[in-house]
C-alpha positions in Angstrom: 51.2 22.7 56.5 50.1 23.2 59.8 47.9 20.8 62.1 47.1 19.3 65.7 46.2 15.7 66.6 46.2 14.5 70.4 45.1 10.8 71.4 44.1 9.7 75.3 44.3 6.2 76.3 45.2 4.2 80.2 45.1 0.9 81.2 45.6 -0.6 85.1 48.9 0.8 85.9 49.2 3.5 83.0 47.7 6.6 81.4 49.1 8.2 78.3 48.4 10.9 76.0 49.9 11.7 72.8 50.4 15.7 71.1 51.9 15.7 67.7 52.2 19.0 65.8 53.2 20.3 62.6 54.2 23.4 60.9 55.7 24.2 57.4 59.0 22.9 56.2 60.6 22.5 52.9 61.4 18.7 53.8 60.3 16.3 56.2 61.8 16.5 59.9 60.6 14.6 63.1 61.4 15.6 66.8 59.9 13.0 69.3 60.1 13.4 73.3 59.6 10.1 74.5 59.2 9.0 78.0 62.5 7.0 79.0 62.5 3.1 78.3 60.1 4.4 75.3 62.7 5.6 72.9 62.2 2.0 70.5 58.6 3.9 69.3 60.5 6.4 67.5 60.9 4.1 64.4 57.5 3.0 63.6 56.5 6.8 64.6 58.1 8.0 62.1 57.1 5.2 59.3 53.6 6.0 60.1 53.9 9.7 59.5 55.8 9.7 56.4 53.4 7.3 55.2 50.6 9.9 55.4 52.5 13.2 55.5 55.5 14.0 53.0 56.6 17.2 54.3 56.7 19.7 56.8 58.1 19.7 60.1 56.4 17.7 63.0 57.0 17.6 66.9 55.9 14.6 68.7 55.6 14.0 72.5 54.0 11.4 74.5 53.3 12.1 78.2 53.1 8.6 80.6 52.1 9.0 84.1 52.0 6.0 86.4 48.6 5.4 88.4 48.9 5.6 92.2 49.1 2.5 94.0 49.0 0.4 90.5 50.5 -3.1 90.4 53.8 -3.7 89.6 55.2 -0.8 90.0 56.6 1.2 93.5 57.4 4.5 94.6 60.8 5.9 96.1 58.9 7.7 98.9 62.5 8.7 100.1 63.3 10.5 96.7 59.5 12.2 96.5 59.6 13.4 99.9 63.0 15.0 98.9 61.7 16.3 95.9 58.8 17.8 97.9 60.9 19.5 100.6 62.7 20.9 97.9 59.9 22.5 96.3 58.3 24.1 99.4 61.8 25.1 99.8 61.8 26.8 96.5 58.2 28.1 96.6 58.9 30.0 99.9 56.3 28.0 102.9 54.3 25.2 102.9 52.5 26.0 99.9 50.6 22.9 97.7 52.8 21.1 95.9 51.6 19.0 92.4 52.6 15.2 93.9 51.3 13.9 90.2 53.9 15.8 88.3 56.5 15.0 90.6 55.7 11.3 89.8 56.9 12.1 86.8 60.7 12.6 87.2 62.7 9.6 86.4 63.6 7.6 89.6 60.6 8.1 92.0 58.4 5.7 90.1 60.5 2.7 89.8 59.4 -0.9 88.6 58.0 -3.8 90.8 58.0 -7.3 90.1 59.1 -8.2 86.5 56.3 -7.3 84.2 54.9 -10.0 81.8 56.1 -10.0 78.2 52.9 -10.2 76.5 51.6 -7.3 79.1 54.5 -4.9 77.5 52.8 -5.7 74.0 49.3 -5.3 75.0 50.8 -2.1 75.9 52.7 -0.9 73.4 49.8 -1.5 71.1 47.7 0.2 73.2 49.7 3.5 73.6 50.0 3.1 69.3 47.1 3.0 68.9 46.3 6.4 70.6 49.3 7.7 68.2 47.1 6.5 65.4 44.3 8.8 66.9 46.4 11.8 67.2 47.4 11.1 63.4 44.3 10.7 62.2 43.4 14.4 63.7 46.5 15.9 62.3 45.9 14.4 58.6 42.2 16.5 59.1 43.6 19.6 59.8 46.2 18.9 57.1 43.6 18.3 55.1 41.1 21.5 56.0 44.4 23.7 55.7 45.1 22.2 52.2 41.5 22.8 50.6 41.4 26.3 51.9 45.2 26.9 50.6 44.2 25.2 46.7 41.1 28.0 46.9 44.2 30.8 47.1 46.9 29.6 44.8 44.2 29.3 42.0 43.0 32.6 42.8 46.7 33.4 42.2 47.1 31.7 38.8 44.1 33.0 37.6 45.3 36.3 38.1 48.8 35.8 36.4 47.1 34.2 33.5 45.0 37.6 32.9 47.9 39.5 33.5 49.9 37.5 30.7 46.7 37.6 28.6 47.8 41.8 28.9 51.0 41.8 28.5 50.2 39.9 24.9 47.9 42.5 24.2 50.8 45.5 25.0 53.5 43.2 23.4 51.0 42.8 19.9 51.5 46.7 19.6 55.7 46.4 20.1 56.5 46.0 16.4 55.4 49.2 15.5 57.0 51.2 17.9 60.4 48.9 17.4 60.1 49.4 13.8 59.9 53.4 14.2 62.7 53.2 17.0 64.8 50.8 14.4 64.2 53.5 11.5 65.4 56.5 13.3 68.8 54.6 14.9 69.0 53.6 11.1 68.8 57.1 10.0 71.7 57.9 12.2 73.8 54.8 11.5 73.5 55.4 7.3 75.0 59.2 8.1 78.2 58.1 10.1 81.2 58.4 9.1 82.2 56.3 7.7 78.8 54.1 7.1 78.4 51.0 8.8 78.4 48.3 6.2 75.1 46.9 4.8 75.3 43.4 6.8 76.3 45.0 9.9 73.3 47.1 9.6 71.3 44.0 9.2 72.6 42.3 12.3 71.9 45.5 14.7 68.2 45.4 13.1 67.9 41.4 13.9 69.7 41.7 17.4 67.3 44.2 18.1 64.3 42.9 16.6 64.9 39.3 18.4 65.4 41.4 22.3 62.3 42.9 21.8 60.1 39.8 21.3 58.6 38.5 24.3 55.8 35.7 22.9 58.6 32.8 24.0 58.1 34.1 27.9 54.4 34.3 27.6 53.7 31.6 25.9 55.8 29.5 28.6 54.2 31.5 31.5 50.8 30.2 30.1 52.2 26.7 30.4 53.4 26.8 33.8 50.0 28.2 34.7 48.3 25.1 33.2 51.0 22.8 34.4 50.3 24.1 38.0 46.6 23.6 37.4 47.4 19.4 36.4 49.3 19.0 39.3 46.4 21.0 41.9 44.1 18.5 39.9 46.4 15.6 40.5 46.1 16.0 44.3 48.7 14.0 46.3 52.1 15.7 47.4 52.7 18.5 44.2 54.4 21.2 46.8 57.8 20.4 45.8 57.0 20.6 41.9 55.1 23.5 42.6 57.8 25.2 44.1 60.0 24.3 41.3 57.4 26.0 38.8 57.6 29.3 40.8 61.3 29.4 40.0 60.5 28.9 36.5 57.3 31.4 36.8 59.9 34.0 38.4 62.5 33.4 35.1 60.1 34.4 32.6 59.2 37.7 34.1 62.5 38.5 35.2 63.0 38.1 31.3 60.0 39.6 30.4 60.7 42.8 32.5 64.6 42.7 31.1 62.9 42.7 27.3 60.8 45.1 27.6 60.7 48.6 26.2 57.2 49.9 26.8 56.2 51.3 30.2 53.1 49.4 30.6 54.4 45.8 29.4 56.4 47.1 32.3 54.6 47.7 34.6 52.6 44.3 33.9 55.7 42.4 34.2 56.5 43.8 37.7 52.5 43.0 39.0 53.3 39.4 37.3 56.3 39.2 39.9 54.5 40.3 42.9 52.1 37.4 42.0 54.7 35.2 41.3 56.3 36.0 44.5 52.7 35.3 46.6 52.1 32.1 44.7 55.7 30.3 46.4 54.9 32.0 49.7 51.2 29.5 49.5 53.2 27.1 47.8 56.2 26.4 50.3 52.9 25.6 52.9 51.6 22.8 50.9 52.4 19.2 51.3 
């Protein structure tokens, strides 16, 4: 599932700002780019998304940008004025060059005196507590995404519920056709030479008769469809047993399709795939 949370937050020397995204993934996966000496966050980052997310694949990156003239810290005016003659050498003149980002690059902003213990946490607590906002806005859109995705995928077993409703309906009519089918191959088996014997004749009839029956893969592709219903009603993370249904959803019309021997169970069985087939693509995007 897709989303988008950002949290702001500063103190005296400091301003911060968090971006953490996420897009579809069959598992869970984490990327952070943290600022350097901020690498010990990735830990609890990651704890406090996969207590609220259980799949997908999420990019964090915080951004950290010392305040001009702030305590406790100093600038290598020697390094930014480099960095500065390098740009206008770069940009061709003395065109404007963005100080603030340059402040960025490791090195220019060093520390000052030794900063107080307690200070760090304060800190650190701080700059978590705008990750918690940034969460909380991804969770929403998480959230929006899912309600609109639960609308489609029942629109999707609804459909493949009528569609096996059908094929039951073209199946009922089977036995009569197989029966007339059975009794003209039966014709030509009692006039070979030599005859088949009467047991063999039997076994071709009950081989044939038991091919052509397809009420075991409806009657389990209305299952799944109510087992996929339970676990949209359940709520919490179902994509991964979802997924797993499709794979069963896709067996039973593979083998509905492989039984049949009328054009329009056919045909049924091939719009029950396409179905099939949407269904996982809204699947693999829920949580």
């Amino acid at each position: 599932m897709t989303g988008f949370g950002r949290g702001d937050g500063g103190d005296s020397q400091y301003v911060w700002s968090w971006e953490l995204k996420s897009v579809n993934g069959r598992g869970f996966d984490l990327r952070c780019r943290l600022p350097s000496g901020w690498e010990g966050l990735e830990q609890k980052l990651r704890v406090a998304i996969t207590e609220r997310c259980r799949r997908g694949s999420f990019q964090c990156a915080l951004s950290l940008r010392t305040l001009p003239g702030s305590a406790g810290v100093q600038v290598n005016r020697a390094l930014l004025e480099e960095l500065i003659a390098l740009a206008r050498d770069l940009r061709g003149g003395d065109r404007e060059v963005d100080v603030e980002s340059l402040l960025g690059i490791r090195g220019v902003v060093e520390p000052g005196e030794p900063e107080d213990e307690a200070l760090r946490e304060r800190r650190q607590a701080a700059v978590l507590a705008s990750f918690t906002t940034a969460l909380d806005e991804l969770v929403q859109a998480r959230a929006a995404e899912g309600e609109k995705l639960l609308a489609l995928i029942q629109s999707f077993l609804k459909e493949i519920g009528r569609l096996v409703d059908e094929a039951d309906k073209v199946a009922a009519t089977q036995p009569a056709a197989l029966q007339a089918r059975l009794t003209a191959q039966l014709e030509e088996l009692l006039q070979a030479s030599p005859p088949l014997a009467p047991e063999r004749l039997a076994q071709e009839c009950a081989l044939l008769a038991n091919k052509a029956d397809v009420r075991e893969e409806l009657d389990r592709l209305r299952a799944h469809c109510e087992a996929a219903l339970e676990l949209l009603k359940q709520g919490g993370a179902v994509g991964r047993k979802l997924d797993f249904l499709c794979q069963e959803f896709n067996r039973e019309a593979n083998s509905l399709c492989s039984k049949s021997s009328d054009i329009e169970l056919t045909r049924l069985g091939l719009e029950l795939k396409s179905q099939i087939e949407q269904l996982r693509e809204q699947v693999q995007n829920l949580e």
